[in-house]
N, C-alpha and C positions, 0 to 999 in steps of 0.2 A: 836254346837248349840248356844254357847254364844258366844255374837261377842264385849263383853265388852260393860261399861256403863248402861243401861237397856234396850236394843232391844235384845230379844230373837231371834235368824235370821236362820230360818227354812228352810235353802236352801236344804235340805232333800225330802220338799213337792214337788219335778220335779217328783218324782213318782209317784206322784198322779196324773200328766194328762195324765201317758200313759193310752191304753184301758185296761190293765189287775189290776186295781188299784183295792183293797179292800178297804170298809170302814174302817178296823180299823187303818192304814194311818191316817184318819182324828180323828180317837179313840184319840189314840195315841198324837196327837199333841195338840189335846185341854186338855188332861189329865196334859202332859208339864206341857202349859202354865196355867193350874188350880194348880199347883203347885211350881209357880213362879207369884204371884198375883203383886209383885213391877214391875216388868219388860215391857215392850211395845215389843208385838209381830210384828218382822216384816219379811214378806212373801214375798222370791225373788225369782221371775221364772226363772230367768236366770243372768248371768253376763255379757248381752249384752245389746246396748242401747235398750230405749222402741220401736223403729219401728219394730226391729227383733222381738221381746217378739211380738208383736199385731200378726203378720206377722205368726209366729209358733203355734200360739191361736187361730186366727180370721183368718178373709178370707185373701185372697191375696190382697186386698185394703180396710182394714180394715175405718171402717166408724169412724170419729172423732166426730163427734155430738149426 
């Protein structure tokens, strides 16, 4: 969960966009970061560039504007 320096890096939250995802997922990760107040949360869906990330999220020609 810590990725050194002060970014909390929640690469954890990919469970959260399958369809069987529970709130407490989200419970859970704000509780964290309510327990880590110095830190800057940062939230990575993936380890691929952003076209793949829109592409796996959004449509198949996801809208830029």
């Amino acid at each position: 969960m810590y990725a050194g320096g002060r970014a909390a890096l929640g690469l954890y939250l990919r469970a959260a966009a399958r369809p069987q995802a529970e709130p407490q997922i989200f419970r859970d990760h704000f509780e964290t970061l309510a327990r880590h107040p110095g830190h800057w949360p940062c939230i990575s869906f993936c380890n691929h560039d952003i076209m793949r990330t829109a592409t796996r999220f959004g449509a198949a020609r996801p809208s830029h504007g």
